[in-house]
FINUTI-8844 format. One line per 3 residues: number of its first residue (from 0); their letters; for each residue x, y, z of C-alpha. Coordinates in Angstrom, 1 decimal. Layout:
! residues N
NUM	A	X Y Z  ...
END
This chain:
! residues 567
0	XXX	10.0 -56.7 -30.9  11.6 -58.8 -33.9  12.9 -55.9 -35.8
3	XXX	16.7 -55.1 -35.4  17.4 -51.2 -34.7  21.2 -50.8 -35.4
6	XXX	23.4 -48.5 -33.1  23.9 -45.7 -35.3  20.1 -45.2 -35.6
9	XXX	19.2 -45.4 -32.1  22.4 -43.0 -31.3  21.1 -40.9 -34.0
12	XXX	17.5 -40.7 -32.1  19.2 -40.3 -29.0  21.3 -38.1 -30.5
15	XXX	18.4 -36.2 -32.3  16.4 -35.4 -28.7  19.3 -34.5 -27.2
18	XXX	20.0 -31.9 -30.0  16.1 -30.6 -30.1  16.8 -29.1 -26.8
21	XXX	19.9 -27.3 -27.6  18.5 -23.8 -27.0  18.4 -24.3 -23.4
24	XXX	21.9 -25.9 -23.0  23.7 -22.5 -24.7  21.6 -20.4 -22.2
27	XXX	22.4 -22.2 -19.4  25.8 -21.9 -20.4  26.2 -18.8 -21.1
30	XXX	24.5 -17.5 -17.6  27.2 -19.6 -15.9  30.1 -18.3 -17.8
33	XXX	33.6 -19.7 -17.9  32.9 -21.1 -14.1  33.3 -24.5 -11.7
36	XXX	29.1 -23.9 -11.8  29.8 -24.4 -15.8  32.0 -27.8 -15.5
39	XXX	30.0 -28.9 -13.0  26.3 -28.0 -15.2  28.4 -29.7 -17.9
42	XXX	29.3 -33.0 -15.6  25.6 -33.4 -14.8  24.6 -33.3 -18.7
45	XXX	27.0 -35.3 -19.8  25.8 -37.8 -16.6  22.4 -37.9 -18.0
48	XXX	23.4 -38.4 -21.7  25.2 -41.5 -20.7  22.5 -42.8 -18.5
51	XXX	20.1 -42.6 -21.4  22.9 -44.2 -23.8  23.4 -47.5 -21.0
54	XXX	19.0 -47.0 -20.9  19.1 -47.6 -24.4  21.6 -50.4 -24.3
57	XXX	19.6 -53.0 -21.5  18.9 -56.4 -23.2  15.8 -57.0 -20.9
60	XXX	12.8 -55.8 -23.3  10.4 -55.2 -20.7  12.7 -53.2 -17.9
63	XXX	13.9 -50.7 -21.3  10.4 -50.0 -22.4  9.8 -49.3 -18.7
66	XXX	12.0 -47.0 -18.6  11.7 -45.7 -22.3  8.2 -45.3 -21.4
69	XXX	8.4 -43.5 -17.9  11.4 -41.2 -19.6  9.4 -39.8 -22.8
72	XXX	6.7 -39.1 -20.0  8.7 -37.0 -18.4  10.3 -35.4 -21.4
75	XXX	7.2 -34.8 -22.9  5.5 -33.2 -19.9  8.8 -31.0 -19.4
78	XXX	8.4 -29.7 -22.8  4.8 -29.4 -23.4  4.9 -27.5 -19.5
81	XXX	8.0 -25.1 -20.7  6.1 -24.5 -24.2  2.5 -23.4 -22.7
84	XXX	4.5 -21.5 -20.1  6.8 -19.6 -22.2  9.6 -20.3 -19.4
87	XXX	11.7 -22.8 -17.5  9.7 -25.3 -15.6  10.9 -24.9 -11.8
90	XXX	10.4 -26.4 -9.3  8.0 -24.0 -7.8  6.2 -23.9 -11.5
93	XXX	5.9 -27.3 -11.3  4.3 -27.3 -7.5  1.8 -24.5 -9.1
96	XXX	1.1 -27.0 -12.0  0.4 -29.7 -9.5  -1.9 -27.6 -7.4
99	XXX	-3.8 -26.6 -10.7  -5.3 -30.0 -11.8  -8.3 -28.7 -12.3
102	XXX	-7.2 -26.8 -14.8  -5.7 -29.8 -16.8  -8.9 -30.0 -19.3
105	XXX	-8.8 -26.5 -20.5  -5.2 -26.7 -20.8  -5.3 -29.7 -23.6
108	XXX	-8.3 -28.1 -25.2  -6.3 -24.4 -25.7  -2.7 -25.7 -25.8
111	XXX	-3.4 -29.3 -27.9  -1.1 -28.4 -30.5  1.4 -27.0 -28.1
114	XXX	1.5 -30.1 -26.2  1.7 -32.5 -29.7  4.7 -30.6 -30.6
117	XXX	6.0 -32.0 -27.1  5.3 -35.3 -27.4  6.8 -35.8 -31.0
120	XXX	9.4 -34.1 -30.1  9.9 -36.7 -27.4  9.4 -39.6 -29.4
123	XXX	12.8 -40.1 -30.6  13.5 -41.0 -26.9  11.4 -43.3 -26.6
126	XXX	12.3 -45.0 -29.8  15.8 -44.7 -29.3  15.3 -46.3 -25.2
129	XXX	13.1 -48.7 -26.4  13.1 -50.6 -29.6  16.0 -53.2 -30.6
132	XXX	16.6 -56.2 -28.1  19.8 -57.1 -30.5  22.5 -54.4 -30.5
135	XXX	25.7 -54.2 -29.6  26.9 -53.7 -26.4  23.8 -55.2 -24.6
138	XXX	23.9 -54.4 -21.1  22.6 -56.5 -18.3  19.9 -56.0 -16.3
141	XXX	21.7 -55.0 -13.3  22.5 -51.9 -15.6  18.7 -50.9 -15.3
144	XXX	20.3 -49.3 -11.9  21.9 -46.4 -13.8  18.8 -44.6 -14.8
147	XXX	17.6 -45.0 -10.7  21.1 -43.7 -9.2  21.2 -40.8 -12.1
150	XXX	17.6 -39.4 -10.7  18.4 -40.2 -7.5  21.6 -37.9 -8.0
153	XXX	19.3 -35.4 -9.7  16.8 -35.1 -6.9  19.6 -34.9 -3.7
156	XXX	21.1 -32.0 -6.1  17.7 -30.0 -6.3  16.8 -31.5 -2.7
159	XXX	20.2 -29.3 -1.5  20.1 -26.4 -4.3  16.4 -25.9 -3.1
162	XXX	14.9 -27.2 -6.0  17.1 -25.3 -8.2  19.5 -26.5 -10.9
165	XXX	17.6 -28.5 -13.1  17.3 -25.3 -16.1  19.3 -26.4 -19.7
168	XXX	19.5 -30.3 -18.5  17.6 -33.0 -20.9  14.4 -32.8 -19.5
171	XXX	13.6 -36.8 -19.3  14.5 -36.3 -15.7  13.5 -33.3 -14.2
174	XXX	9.9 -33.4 -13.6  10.4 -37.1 -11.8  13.5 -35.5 -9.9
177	XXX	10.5 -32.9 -9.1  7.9 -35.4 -8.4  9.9 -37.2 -6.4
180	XXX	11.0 -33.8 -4.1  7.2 -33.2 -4.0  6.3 -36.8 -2.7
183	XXX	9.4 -36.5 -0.1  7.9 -33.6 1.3  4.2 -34.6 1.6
186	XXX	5.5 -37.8 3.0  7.9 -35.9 5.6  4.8 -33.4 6.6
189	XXX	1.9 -33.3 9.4  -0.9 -32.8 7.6  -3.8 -32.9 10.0
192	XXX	-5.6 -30.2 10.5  -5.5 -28.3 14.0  -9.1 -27.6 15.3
195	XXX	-10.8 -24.2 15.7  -9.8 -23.2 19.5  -11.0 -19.7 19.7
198	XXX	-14.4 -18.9 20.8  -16.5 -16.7 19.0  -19.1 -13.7 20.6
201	XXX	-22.2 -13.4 19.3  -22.2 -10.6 16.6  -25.0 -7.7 16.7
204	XXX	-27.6 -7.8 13.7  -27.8 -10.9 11.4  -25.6 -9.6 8.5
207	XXX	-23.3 -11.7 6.1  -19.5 -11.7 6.2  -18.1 -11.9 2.3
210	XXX	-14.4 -12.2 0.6  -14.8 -11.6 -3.1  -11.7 -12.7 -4.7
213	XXX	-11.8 -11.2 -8.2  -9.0 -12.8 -10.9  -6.2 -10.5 -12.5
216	XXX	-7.4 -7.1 -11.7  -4.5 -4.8 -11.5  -5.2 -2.4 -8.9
219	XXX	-4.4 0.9 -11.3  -7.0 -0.3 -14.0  -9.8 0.6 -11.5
222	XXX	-11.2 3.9 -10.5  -11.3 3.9 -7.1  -8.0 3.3 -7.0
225	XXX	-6.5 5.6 -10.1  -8.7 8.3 -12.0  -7.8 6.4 -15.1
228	XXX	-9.3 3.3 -14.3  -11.8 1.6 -15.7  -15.5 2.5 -14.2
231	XXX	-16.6 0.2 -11.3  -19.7 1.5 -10.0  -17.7 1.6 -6.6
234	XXX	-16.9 5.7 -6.6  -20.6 6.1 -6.8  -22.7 3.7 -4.8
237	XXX	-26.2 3.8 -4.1  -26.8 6.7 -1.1  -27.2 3.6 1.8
240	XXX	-24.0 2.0 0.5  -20.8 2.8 1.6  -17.3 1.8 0.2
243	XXX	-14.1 2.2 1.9  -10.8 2.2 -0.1  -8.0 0.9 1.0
246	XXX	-6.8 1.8 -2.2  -3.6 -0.6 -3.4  -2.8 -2.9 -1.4
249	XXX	0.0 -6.0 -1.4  -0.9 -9.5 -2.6  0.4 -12.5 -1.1
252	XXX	2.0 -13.5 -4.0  2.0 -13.0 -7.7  0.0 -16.7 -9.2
255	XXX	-3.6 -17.6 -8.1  -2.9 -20.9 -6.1  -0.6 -19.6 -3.2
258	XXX	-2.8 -16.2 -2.7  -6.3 -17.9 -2.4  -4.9 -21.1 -0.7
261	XXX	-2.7 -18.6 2.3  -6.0 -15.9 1.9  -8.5 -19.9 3.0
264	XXX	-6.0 -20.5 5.7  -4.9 -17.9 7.7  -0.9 -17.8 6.9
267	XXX	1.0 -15.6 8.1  4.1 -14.0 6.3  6.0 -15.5 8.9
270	XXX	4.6 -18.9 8.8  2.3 -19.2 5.7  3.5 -22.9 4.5
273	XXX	2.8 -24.7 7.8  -0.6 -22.8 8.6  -2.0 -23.4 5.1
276	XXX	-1.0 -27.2 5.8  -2.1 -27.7 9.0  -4.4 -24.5 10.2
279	XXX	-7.9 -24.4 10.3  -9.6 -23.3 7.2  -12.1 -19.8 7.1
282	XXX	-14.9 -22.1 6.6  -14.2 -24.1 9.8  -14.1 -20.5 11.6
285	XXX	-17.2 -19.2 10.1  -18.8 -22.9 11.6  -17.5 -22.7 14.8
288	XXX	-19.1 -18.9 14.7  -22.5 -19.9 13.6  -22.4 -18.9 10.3
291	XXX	-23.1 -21.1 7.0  -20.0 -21.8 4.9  -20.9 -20.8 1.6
294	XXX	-18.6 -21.1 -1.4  -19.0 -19.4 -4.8  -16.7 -20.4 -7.6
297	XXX	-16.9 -18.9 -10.9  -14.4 -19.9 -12.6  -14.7 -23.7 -12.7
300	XXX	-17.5 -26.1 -13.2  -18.7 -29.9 -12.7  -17.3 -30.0 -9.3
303	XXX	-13.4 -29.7 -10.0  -11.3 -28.1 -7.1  -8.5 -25.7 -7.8
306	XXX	-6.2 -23.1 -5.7  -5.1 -25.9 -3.7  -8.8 -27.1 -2.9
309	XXX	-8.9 -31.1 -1.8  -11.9 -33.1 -1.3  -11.6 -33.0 2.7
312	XXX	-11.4 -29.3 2.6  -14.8 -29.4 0.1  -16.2 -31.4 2.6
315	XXX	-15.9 -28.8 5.2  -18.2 -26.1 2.9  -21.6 -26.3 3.7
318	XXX	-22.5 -24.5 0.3  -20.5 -24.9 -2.8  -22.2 -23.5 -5.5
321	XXX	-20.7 -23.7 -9.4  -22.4 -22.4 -12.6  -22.4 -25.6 -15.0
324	XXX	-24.3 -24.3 -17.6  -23.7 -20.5 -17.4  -21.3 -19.3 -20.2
327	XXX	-18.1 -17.8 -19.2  -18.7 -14.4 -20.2  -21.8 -14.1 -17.8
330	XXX	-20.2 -16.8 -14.6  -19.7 -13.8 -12.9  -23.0 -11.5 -13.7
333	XXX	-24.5 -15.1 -12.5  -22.1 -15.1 -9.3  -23.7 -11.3 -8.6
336	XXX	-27.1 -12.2 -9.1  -26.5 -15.5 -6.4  -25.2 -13.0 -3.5
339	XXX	-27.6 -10.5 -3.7  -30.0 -13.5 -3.1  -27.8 -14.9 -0.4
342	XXX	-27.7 -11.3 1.6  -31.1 -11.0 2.1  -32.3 -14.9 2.4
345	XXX	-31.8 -14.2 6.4  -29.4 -16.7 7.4  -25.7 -15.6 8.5
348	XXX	-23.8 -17.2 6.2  -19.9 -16.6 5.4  -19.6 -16.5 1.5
351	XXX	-16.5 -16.3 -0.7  -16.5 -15.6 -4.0  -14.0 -16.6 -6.8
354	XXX	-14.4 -14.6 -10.0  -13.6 -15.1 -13.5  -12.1 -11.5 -13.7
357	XXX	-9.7 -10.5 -16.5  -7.3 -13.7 -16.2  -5.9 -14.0 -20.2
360	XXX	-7.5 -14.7 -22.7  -9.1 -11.2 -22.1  -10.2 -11.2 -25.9
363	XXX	-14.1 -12.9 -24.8  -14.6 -11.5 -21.5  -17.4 -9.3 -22.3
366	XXX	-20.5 -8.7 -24.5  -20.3 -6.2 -27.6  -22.0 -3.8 -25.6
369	XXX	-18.9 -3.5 -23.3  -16.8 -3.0 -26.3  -15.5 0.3 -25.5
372	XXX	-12.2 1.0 -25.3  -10.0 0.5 -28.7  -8.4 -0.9 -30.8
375	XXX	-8.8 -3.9 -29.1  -7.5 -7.7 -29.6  -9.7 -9.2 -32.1
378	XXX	-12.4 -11.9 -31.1  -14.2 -14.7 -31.5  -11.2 -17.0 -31.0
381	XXX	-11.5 -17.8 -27.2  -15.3 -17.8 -26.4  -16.1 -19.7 -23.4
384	XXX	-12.9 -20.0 -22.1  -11.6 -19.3 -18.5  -8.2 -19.1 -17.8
387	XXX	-5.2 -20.2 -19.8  -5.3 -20.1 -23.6  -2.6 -19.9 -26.8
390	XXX	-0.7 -17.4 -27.5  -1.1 -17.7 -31.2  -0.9 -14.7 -33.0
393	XXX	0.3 -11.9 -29.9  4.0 -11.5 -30.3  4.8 -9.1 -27.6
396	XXX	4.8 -6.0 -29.7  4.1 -2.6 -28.5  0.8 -2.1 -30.8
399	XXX	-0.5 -5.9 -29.3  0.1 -4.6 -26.0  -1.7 -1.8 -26.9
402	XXX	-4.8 -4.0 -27.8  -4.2 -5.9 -24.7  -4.5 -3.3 -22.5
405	XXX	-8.1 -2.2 -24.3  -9.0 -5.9 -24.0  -8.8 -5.5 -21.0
408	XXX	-10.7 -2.6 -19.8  -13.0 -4.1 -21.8  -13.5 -6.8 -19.5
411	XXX	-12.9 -4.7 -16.5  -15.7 -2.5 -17.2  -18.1 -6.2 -17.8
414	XXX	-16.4 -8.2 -14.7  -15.8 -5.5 -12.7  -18.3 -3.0 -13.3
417	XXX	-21.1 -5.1 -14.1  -20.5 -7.4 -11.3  -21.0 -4.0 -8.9
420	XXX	-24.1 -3.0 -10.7  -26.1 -6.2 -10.0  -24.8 -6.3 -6.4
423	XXX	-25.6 -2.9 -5.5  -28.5 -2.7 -7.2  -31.0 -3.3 -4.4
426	XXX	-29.6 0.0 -2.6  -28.7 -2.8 0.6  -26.3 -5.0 2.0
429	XXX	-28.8 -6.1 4.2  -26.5 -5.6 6.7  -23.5 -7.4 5.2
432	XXX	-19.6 -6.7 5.5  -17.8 -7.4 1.9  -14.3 -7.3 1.2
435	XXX	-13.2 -7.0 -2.1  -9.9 -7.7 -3.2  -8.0 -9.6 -6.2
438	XXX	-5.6 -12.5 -6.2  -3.0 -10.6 -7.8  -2.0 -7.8 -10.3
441	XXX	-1.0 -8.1 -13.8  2.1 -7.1 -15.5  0.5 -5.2 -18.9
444	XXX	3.9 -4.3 -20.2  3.5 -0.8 -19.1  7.1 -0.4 -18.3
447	XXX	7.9 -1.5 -22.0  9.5 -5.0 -21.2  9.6 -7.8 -23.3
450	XXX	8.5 -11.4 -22.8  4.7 -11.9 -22.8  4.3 -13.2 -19.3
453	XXX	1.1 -11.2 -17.1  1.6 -13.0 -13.9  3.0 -15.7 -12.1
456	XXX	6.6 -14.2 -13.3  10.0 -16.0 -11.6  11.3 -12.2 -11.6
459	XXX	7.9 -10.3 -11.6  7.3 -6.1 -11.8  5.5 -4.5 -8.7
462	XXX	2.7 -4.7 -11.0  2.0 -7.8 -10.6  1.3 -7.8 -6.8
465	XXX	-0.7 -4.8 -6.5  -4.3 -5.4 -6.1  -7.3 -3.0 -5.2
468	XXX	-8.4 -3.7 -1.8  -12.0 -1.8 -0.6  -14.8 -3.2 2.3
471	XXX	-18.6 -2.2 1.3  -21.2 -1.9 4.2  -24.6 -0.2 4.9
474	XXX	-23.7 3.6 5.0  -25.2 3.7 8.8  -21.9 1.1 10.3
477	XXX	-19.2 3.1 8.3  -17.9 5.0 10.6  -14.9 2.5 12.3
480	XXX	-14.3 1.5 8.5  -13.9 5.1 7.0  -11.5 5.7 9.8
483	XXX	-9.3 2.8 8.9  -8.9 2.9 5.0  -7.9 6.3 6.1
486	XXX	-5.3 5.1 8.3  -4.4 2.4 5.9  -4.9 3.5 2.8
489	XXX	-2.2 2.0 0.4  -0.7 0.3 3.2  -2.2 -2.7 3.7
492	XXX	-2.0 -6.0 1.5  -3.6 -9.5 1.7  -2.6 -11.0 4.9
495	XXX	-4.8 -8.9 6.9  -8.0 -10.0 5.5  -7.9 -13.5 7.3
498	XXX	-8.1 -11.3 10.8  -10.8 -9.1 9.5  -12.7 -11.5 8.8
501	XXX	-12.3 -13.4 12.2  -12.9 -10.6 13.8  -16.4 -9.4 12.1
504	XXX	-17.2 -13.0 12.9  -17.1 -12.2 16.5  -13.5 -13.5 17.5
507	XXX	-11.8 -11.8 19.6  -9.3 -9.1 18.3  -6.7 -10.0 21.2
510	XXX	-6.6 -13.2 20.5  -6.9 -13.3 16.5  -4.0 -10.8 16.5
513	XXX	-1.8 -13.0 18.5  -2.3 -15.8 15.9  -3.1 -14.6 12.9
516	XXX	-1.4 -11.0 13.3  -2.9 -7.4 12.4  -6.6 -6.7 11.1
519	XXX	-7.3 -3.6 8.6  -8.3 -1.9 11.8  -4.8 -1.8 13.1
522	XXX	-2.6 0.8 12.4  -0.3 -0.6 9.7  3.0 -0.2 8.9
525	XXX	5.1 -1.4 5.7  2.7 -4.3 4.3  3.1 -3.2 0.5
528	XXX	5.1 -6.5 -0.1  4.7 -9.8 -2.0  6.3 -12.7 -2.4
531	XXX	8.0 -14.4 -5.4  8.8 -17.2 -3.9  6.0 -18.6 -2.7
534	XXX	7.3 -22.5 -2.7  10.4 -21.3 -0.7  11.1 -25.1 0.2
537	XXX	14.2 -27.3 1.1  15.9 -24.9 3.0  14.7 -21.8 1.0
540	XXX	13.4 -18.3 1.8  11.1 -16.4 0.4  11.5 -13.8 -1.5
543	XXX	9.6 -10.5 -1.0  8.9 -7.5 -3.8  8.5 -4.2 -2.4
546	XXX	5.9 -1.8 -3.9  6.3 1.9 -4.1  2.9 3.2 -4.9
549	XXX	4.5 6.7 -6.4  6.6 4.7 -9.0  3.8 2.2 -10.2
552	XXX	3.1 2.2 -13.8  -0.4 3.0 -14.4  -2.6 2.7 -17.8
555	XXX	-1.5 4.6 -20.4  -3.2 7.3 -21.5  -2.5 7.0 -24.9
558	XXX	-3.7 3.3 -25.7  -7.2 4.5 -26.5  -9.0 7.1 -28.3
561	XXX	-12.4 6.1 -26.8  -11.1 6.1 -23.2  -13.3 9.2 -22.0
564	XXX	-16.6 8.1 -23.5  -16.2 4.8 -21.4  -15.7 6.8 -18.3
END
């Protein structure tokens, strides 16, 4: 660099980020109050402000556009994560981020002019760090020292506040602080897996074990599990098919990854982090058993992983089956049509199933012909997309609620419905056990709350961890199961699927309760909780939301004047 940037200019810049975040500083202020917590927040600010100042000061070009560079990164990626999200970017937020890579594509494709808002707005960091070799003071090298010890200071402050206290700081910082935690932690842990040790009987008949893991299906939206759900096909099966409800039933927690990573590795409520680090996966069960490890997943394509899925655990999968060039409003019509072939191809295979479901944008999720409930959110906008998406255009009011809610039905009655149409079409399971279930509720703003969040909330709504739970068979072997979903209707939630599904694989229920705890053939007992902390780390607990099944907020019955002609 030749050109001379004066002090006022790059104070200005670094005077100018600093101010573009000031929304977050007056909130954190205010919810600490006239406080130590208040000078103390205040301290740490004013700590960072001056590292970036003495950052901005170094006289060795390369080590400050190091650190110019390495700073607007993280300011950028704070900003762009907290503008996508709608919310602070915790630590547990940013562990979900991580464990979401796959996702990264869509995420710049829907949110590209969120995240350019985030980078300029981050650029007068890295102007004001980095240009100018010739102002006045110029620091030394052994200055470049301040920006290490300030994020060293951050980290051991999150490290012993369990990853909290980062909210209304310049966010230059934060996600390293975080990274940082994160690498700590996978550095400190034992992550080789434990072996299968059980020993499976042979299982009668040659029938398929399944888990279909639908996406955002609130358990109320359904029929079988409220009369003013959406139609499913499941209240009136073909006569040789049977479904038991289990009715609602308590997810493991309230965002996609930590549900189907715990639901693929057996945790426990007691002991879900170390068992989904360490345990032995479903699919290395279902080998030791005999039975193929199939995996279906609808949501992504071109081989990415997500939920937490790492090549060494792909490896384990003797099937994994994507639909590349199937559009996203027909991945799961396609996902159907693949396990009714699987089912009767006469091999005993283990399948899971990850649907698209209703996960926003719920605009596209289904054909015209599945257009019934209104008015409705328009479309067009989000065809062929997943997951994710803008929020452009919804702003939280009651009537857009109101059009969210139809949207959704709408795609219930396609993803849902549909999806049990094709399967139960051939009048057979041929022999088959399926469990259906969701990975979480959705919070549809039913109780008239603002903020425009459906899941993964920091301070979620029972809504939002109730999911429908029911097990299909062959009408002739429903006997055992008829007798436990009436037991355990509405009483059982997501950590007893990983026993049920040992045990139809022929391990032993003794045994598989000792580890893994209680099967939906148990008697059960208080289970209608989730948890909202799923990334209780560094000393944290989770936390666990209680459902009341009498005081859930169910559809509204006023959203839609076309509601009985769809039922």
């Amino acid at each position: 660099m030749t050109r001379t940037w004066h002090p006022p200019v790059k104070s200005a810049l670094l005077l100018l980020y600093l101010i573009a975040d000031g929304g977050n500083v007056a909130g954190r202020a205010v919810s600490l109050g006239l406080s130590a917590s208040l000078g103390a927040y205040l301290g740490l600010y004013a700590l960072i402000a001056a590292t970036l100042w003495a950052a901005s000061r170094l006289g060795c070009a390369w080590l400050r556009w190091g650190i110019a560079v390495t700073l607007f990164v993280g300011a950028a990626f704070l900003n762009a994560s907290e503008r996508v999200l709608a919310d602070h970017l915790t630590y547990d937020g940013f562990l979900n981020l991580a464990g979401s890579a796959g996702f990264a594509g869509d995420a710049f494709a829907e949110h590209g002019g969120r995240i350019a808002v985030a980078v300029a707005l981050a650029v007068p960091l890295l102007c004001a760090i980095g240009l100018s070799r010739r102002v006045r003071p110029v620091l030394a090298r052994r200055w470049a020292v301040a920006p290490v010890a300030t994020l060293a200071a951050l980290t051991l402050i999150l490290f012993l506040r369990g990853g909290d206290g980062a909210r209304g700081l310049p966010g230059a910082f934060t996600p390293i602080a975080y990274l940082a935690l994160a690498t700590g932690e996978a550095a400190a842990s034992d992550d080789r897996r434990r072996p299968v040790t059980m020993r499976a009987a042979a299982v009668a008949g040659d029938g398929d074990v399944v888990l279909i893991v639908d996406e955002s299906v609130s358990a109320r939206y359904l029929d079988f599990v409220d009369p003013a759900g959406v139609r499913t096909g499941l209240l009136t099966p073909p006569p040789r098919i049977a479904v038991h409800n289990f009715g609602i039933a308590a997810s493991i927690t309230n965002c996609s990854l930590g549900t189907n990573l715990t639901l693929r590795h057996g945790g426990t409520r007691a002991d879900y982090m170390a068992r989904n680090a360490t345990g032995p996966a479903i699919w290395d069960y279902a080998a030791r058993a005999g039975f193929h490890p199939v995996y279906i997943d609808a949501q992504r394509s071109g081989g990415r992983l997500h939920n937490g899925m790492d090549a060494a655990e792909r490896a384990r999968i003797g099937s994994f089956i994507q639909f590349d060039d199937v559009d996203v409003e027909e991945r799961d019509a396609a996902a159907a049509r693949r396990l009714v072939r699987l089912l009767a191809n006469g091999r005993r295979e283990f399948i899971l199933v990850n649907k698209v479901g209703a996960h926003f944008p719920v605009h596209d999720k289904y054909p015209d012909s599945h257009a019934v409930y209104a008015p409705a959110l328009a479309r067009g906008r989000f065809l062929g997309v997943a997951d994710t998406a803008d929020r452009d255009g919804f702003d939280g009011s009651g009537t857009q609620w109101q059009r969210y809610r139809n949207a959704y039905r709408n795609a219930l009655l396609w993803k849902v419905g549909h999806f049990f149409d094709l399967l139960l079409a051939p009048g057979t399971l041929h022999g088959a056990t399926i469990l259906y279930t969701a990975d979480h509720g959705q919070d549809l703003n039913e109780r008239g709350n603002s903020g425009v969040h459906t899941h993964c909330s920091s301070h979620p709504v029972p809504e939002e961890g109730a999911v429908p739970l029911a097990v299909l068979t062959d009408a002739p072997r429903g006997e055992a199961w008829r007798a436990a979903a009436r037991r355990n209707r509405d009483r059982a939630s997501h950590y007893q699927l990983f026993p049920t599904l040992l045990g139809l694989m022929g391990y032993p229920a003794g045994a598989v309760r000792a580890e893994y705890g209680a099967s939906l053939h148990d008697g059960l007992v208080d289970q209608l909780r989730f948890n909202t902390r799923f990334h209780a780390r560094l000393g944290r607990q989770p936390v666990w939301q209680r459902i009341e099944v009498d005081r859930m907020a169910g559809p509204p019955p006023g959203d839609s004047a076309t509601a009985l002609a769809a039922r």
